[in-house]
Wavefront OBJ file of the C-alpha trace (Angstrom):
o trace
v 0.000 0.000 0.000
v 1.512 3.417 -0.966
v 1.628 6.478 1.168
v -1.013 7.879 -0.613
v -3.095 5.370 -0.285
v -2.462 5.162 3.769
v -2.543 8.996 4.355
v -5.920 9.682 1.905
v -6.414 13.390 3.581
v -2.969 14.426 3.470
v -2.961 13.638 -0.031
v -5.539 15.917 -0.972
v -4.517 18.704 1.191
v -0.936 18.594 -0.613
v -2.491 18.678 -3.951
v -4.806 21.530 -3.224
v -1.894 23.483 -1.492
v 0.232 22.693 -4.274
v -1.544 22.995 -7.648
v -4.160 25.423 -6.618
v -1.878 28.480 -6.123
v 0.746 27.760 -9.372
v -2.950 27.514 -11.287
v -3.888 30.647 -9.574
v -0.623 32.482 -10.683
v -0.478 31.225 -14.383
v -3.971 32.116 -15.084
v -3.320 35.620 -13.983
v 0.236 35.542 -16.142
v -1.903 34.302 -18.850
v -4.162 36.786 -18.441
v -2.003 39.779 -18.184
v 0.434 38.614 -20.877
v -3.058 38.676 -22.843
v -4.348 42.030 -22.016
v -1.069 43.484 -22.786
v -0.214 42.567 -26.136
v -3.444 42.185 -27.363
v -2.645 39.006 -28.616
v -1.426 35.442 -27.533
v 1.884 35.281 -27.116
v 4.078 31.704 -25.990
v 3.665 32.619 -22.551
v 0.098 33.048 -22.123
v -0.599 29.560 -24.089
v 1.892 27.702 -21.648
v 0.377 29.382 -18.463
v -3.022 28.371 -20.257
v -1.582 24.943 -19.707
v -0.206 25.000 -16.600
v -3.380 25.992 -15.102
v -5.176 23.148 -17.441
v -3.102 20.310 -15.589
v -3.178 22.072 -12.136
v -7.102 22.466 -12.484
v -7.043 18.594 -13.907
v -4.616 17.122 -11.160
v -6.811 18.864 -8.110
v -10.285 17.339 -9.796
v -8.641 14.245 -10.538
v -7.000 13.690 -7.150
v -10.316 14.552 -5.485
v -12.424 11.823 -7.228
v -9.137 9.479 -6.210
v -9.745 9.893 -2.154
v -13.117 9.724 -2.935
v -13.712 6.689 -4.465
v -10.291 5.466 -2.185
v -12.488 6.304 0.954
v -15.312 4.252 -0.767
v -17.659 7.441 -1.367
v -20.132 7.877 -3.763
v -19.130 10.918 -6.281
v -22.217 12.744 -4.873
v -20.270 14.149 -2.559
v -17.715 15.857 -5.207
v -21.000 18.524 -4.558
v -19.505 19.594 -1.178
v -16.724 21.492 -3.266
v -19.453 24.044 -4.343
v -20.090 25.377 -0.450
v -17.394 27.591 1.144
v -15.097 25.741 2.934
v -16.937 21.962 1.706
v -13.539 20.641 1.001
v -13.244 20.196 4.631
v -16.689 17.892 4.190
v -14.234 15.430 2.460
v -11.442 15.765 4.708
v -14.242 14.567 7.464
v -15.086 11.360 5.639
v -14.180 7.609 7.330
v -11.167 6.064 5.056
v -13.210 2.916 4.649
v -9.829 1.091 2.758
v -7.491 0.830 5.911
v -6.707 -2.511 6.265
v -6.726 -4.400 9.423
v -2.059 -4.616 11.016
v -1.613 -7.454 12.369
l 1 2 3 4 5 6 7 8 9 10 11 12 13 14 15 16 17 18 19 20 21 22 23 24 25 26 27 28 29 30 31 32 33 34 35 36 37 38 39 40 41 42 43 44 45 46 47 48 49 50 51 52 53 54 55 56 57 58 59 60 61 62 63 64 65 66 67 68 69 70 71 72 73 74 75 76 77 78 79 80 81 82 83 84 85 86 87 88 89 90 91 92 93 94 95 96 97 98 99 100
C-alpha cells in the first residue's frame, strides 16, 4: 500500500496546497500577458496549460480519495459550499486494512 493510499487526507490537502496556487498564478500571467499585447503570445498559451493540468490534477485527485475512501461521487458537490472541502477531509477512510 503506498503512502497515498495510507494517508488519503494528506494527499488531498498537498495537492490543493500545491496545484491550486501555481494555477492561480499562471492564469493571472496568462491573463495579463493577454491584455497586454493584445494578442497570444508563448507565454500566455503555456500558463493556459499549466493551469489546465493544475485544475485537472486537483479534480482528478479529489475523485481518487473519494472513491479510495469508498464514497459515492455525490459528494464531489460539497466542493461548491465555502469551505466543503473540509466535508471530504471529514469522511471515514473505509480502505485501511486491518495490522496485524
Amino acid at each position: 500500500m503506498s503512502w497515498f493510499s495510507r494517508h488519503l487526507n494528506w494527499t488531498l490537502v498537498l495537492t490543493w496546497l500545491i496545484c491550486a496556487p501555481i494555477g492561480v498564478v499562471a492564469s493571472n500571467v496568462a491573463r495579463y500577458t493577454v491584455l497586454s499585447a493584445l494578442e497570444v503570445s508563448g507565454t500566455a498559451i503555456i500558463s493556459l496549460i499549466i493551469t489546465l493540468v493544475c485544475g485537472i490534477l486537483v479534480w482528478w485527485a479529489t475523485i481518487w480519495v473519494i472513491r479510495q475512501k469508498r464514497r459515492s461521487l455525490l459528494h464531489l458537490f460539497w466542493l461548491l459550499l465555502p469551505l466543503g472541502f473540509v466535508a471530504i477531509l471529514v469522511l471515514k477512510n473505509h480502505n485501511k486494512e486491518k495490522v496485524k
